[in-house]
ChimeraX commands (.cxc) that place a marker at each C-alpha (Angstrom):
marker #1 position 0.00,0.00,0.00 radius 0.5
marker #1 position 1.52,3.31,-0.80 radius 0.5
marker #1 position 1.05,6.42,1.54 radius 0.5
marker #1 position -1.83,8.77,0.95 radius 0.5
marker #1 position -0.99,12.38,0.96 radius 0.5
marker #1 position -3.76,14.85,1.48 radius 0.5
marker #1 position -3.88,18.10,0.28 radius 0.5
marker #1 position -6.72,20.89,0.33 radius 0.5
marker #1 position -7.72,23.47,-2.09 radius 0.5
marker #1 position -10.52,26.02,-2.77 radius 0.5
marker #1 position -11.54,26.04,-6.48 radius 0.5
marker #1 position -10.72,29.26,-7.65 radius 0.5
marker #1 position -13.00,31.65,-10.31 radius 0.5
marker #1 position -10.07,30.33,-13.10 radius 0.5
marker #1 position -11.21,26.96,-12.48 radius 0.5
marker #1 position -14.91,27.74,-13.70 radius 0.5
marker #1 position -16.76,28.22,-16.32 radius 0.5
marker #1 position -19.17,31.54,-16.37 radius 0.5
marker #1 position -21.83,28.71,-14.20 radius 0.5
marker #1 position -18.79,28.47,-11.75 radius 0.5
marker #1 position -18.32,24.92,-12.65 radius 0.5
marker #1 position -15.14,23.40,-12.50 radius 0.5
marker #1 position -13.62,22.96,-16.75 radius 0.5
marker #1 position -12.49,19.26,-17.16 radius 0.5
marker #1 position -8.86,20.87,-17.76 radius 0.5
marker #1 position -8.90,22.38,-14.10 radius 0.5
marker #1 position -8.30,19.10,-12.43 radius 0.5
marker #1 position -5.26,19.17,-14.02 radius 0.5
marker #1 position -4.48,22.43,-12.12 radius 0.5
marker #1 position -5.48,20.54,-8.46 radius 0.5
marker #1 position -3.41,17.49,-9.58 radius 0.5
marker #1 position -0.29,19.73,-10.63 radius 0.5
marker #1 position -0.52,21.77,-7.44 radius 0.5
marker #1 position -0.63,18.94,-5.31 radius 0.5
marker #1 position 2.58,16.96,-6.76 radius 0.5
marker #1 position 4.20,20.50,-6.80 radius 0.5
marker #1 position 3.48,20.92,-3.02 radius 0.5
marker #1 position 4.14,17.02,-2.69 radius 0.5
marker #1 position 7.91,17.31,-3.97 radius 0.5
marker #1 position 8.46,20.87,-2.56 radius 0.5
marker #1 position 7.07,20.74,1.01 radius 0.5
marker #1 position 7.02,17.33,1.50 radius 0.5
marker #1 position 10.44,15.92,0.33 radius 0.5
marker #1 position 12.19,18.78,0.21 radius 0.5
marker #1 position 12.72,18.72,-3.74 radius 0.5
marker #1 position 12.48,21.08,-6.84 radius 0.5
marker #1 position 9.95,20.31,-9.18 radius 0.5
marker #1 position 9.43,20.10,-11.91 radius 0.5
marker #1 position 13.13,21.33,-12.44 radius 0.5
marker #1 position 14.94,18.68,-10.24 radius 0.5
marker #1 position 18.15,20.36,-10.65 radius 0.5
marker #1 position 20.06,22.16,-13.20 radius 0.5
marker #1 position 20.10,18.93,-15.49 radius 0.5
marker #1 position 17.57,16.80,-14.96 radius 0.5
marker #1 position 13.37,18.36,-15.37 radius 0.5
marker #1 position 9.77,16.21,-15.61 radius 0.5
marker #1 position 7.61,16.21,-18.56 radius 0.5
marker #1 position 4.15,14.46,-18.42 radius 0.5
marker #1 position 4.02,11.36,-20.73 radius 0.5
marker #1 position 0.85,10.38,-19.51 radius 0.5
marker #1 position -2.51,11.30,-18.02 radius 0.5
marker #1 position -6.35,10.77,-17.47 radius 0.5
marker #1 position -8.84,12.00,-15.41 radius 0.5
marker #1 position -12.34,10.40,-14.94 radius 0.5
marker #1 position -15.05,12.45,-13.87 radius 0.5
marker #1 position -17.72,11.51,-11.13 radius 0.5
marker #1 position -19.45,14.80,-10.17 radius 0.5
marker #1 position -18.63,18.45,-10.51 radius 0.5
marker #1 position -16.99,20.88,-8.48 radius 0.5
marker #1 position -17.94,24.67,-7.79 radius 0.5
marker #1 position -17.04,27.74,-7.24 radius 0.5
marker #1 position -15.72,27.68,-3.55 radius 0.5
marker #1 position -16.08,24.51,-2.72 radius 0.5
marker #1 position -13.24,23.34,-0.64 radius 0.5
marker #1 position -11.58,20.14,-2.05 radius 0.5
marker #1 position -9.29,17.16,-0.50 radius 0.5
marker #1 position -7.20,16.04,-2.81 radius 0.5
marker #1 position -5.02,12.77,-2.09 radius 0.5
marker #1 position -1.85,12.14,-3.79 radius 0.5
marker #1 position -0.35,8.55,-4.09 radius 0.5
marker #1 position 2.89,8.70,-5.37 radius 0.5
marker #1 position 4.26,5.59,-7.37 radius 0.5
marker #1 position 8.20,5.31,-8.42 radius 0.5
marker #1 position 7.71,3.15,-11.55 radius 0.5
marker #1 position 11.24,3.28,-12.77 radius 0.5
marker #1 position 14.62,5.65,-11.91 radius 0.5
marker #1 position 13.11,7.75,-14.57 radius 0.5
marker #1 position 9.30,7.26,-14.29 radius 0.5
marker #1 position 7.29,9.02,-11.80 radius 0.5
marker #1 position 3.63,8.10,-11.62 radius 0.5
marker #1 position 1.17,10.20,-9.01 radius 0.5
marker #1 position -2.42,8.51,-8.67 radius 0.5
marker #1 position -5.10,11.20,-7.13 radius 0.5
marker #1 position -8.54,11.40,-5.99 radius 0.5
marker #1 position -10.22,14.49,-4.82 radius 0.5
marker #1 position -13.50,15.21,-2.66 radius 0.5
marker #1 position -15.81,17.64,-2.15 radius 0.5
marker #1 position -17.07,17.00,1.31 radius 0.5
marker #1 position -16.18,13.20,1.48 radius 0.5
marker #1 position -17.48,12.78,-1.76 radius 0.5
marker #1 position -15.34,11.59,-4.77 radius 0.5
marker #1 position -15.82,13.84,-7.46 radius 0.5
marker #1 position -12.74,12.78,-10.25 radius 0.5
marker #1 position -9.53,10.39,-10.18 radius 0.5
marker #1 position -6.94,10.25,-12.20 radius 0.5
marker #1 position -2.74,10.07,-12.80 radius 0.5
marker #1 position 0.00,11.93,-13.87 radius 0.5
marker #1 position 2.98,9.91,-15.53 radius 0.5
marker #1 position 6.37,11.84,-15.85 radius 0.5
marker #1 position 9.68,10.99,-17.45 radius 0.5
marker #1 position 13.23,12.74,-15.72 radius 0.5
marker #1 position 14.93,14.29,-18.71 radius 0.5
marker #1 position 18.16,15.88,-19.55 radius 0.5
marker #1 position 17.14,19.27,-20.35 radius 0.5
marker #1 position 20.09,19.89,-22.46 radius 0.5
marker #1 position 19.43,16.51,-25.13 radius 0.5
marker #1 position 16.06,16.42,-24.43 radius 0.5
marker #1 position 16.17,12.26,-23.26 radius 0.5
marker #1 position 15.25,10.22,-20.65 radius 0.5
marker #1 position 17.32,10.11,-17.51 radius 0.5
marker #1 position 17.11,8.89,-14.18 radius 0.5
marker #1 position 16.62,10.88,-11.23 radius 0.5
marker #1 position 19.12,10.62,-8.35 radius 0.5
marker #1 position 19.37,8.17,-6.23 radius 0.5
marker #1 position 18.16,10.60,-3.29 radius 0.5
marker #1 position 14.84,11.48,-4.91 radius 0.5
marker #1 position 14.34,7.94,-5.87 radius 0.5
marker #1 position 14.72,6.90,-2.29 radius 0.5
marker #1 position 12.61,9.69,-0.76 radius 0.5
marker #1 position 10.03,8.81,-3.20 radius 0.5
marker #1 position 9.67,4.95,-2.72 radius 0.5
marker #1 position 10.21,5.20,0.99 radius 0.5
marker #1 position 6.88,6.93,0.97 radius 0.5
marker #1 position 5.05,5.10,-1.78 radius 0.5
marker #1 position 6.09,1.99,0.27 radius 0.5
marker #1 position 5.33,3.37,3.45 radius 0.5
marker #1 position 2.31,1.66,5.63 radius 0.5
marker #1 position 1.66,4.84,7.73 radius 0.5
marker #1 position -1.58,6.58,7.96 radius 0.5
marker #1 position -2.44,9.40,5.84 radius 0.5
marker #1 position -0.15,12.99,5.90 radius 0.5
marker #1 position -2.43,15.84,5.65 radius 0.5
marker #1 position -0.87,18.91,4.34 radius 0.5
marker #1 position -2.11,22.08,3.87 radius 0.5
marker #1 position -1.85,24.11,-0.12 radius 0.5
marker #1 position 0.47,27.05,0.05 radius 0.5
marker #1 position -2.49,28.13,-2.66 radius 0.5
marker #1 position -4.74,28.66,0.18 radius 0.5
marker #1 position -2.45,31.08,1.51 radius 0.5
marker #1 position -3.22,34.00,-1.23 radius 0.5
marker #1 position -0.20,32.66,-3.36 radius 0.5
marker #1 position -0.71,32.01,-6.77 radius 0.5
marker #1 position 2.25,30.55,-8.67 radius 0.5
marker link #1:1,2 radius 0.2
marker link #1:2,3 radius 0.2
marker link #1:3,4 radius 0.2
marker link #1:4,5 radius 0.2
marker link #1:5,6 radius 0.2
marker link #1:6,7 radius 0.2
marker link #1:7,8 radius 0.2
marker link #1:8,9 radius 0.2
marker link #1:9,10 radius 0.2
marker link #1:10,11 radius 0.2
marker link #1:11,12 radius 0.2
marker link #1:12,13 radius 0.2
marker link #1:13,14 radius 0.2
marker link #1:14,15 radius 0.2
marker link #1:15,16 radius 0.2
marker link #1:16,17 radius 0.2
marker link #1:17,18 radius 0.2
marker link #1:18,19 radius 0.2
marker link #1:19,20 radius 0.2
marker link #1:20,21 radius 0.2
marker link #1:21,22 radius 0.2
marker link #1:22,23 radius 0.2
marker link #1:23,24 radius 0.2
marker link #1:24,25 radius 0.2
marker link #1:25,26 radius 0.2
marker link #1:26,27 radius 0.2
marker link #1:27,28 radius 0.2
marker link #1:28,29 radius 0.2
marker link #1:29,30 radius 0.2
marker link #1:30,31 radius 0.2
marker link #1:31,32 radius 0.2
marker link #1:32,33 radius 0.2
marker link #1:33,34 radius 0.2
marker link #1:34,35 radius 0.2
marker link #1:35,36 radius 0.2
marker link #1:36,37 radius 0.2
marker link #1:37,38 radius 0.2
marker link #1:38,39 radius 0.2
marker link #1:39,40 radius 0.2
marker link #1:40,41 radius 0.2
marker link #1:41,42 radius 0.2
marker link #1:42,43 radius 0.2
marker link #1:43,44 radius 0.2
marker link #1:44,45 radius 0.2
marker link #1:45,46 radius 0.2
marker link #1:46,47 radius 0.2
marker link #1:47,48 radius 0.2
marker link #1:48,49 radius 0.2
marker link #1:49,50 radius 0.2
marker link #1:50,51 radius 0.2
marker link #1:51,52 radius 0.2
marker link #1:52,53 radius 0.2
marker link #1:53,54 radius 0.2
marker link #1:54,55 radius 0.2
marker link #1:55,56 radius 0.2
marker link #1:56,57 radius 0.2
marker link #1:57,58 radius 0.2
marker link #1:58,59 radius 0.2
marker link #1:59,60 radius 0.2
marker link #1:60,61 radius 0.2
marker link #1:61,62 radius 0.2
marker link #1:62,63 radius 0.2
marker link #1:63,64 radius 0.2
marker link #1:64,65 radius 0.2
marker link #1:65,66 radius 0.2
marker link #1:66,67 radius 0.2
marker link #1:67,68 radius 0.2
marker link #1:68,69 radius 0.2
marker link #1:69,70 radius 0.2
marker link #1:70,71 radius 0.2
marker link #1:71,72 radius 0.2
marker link #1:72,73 radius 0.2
marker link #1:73,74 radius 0.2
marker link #1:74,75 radius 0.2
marker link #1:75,76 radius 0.2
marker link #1:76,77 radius 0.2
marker link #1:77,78 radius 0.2
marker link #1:78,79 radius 0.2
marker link #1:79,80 radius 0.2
marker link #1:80,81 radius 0.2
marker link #1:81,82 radius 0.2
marker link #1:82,83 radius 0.2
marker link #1:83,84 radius 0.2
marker link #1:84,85 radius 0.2
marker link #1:85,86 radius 0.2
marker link #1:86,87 radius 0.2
marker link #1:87,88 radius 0.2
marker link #1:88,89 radius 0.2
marker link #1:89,90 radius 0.2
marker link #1:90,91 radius 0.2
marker link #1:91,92 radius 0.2
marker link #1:92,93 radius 0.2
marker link #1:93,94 radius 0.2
marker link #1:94,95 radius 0.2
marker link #1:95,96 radius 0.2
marker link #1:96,97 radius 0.2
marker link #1:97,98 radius 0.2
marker link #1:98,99 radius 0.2
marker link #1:99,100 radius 0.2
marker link #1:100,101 radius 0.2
marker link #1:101,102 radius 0.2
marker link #1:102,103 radius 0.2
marker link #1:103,104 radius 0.2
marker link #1:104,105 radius 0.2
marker link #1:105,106 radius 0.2
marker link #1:106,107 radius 0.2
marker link #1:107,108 radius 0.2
marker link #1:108,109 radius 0.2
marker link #1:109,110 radius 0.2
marker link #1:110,111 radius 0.2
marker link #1:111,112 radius 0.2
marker link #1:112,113 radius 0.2
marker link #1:113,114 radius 0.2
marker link #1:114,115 radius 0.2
marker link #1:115,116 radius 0.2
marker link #1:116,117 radius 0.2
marker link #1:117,118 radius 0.2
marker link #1:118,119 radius 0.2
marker link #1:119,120 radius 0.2
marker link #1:120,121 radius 0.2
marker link #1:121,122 radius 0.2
marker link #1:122,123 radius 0.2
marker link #1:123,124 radius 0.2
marker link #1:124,125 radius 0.2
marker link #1:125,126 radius 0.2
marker link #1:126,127 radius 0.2
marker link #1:127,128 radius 0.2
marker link #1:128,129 radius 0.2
marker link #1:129,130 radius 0.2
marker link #1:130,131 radius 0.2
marker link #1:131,132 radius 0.2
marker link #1:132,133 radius 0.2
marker link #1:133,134 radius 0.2
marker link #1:134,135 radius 0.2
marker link #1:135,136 radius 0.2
marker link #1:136,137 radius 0.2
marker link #1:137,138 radius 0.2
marker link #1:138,139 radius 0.2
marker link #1:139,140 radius 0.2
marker link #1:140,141 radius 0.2
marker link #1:141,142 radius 0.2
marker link #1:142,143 radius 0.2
marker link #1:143,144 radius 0.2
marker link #1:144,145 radius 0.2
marker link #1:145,146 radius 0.2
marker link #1:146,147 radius 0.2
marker link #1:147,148 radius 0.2
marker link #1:148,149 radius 0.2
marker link #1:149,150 radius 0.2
marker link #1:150,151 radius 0.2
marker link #1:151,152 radius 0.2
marker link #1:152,153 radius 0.2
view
């Protein structure tokens, strides 16, 4: 069982349509945010720019939609983070609106060389952070968005 991460966010007026309904694409924005804040806050590491060499570029991703989200409401979104390979990153999600699911989904990445522009793996420290938590057997982390803060990045 990998560890759940939990982060909350508001949906924002950019993540609506003139109904203040959440647009398919803004799921995207809560799964992005939350394996931002995962790497950042959580182990410590730059993303998606993992150093001056090495970057993540999605490869692969779906989202499957349950219910819709609104202006306001206030969403839980967990994160499970999955090392697939020393270069493939996968992060599973599901988010709530008041303990109900709403949409689930992944985000595959690939490390890369920014200067060739190919597949490389990721140090051995972020490969070790990573698995020891998507191995881990510990109850959920709940984290808080920076998002919710006022920043926008």
């Amino acid at each position: 069982m990998s560890q759940e991460i939990v982060f909350t966010d508001r949906v924002r007026i950019y993540d609506t349509d003139a109904q203040g309904i959440v647009h398919y694409a803004g799921y995207y924005r809560f799964f992005t945010d939350a394996a931002e804040s995962f790497m950042h806050d959580t182990l410590g590491i730059s993303y998606p720019l993992l150093d001056e060499k090495t970057w993540f570029v999605v490869v692969e991703s779906e989202a499957r939609y349950y219910k819709s989200a609104k202006l306001g409401d206030e969403l839980s979104v967990i994160l499970k983070p999955k090392l697939l390979s020393p270069k493939t990153l996968r992060f599973d999600f599901e988010i709530f609106v008041s303990g109900s699911a709403i949409c689930a989904g992944h985000i595959t990445q690939v490390s890369i060389n920014r200067q060739h522009w190919k597949s490389s793996p990721m140090s051995q420290a972020v490969q070790e952070k990573i698995k020891l938590l998507s191995e881990s057997k510990n109850p959920r982390i709940k984290l808080k968005r920076r998002a919710q803060q006022g920043k926008r990045r």
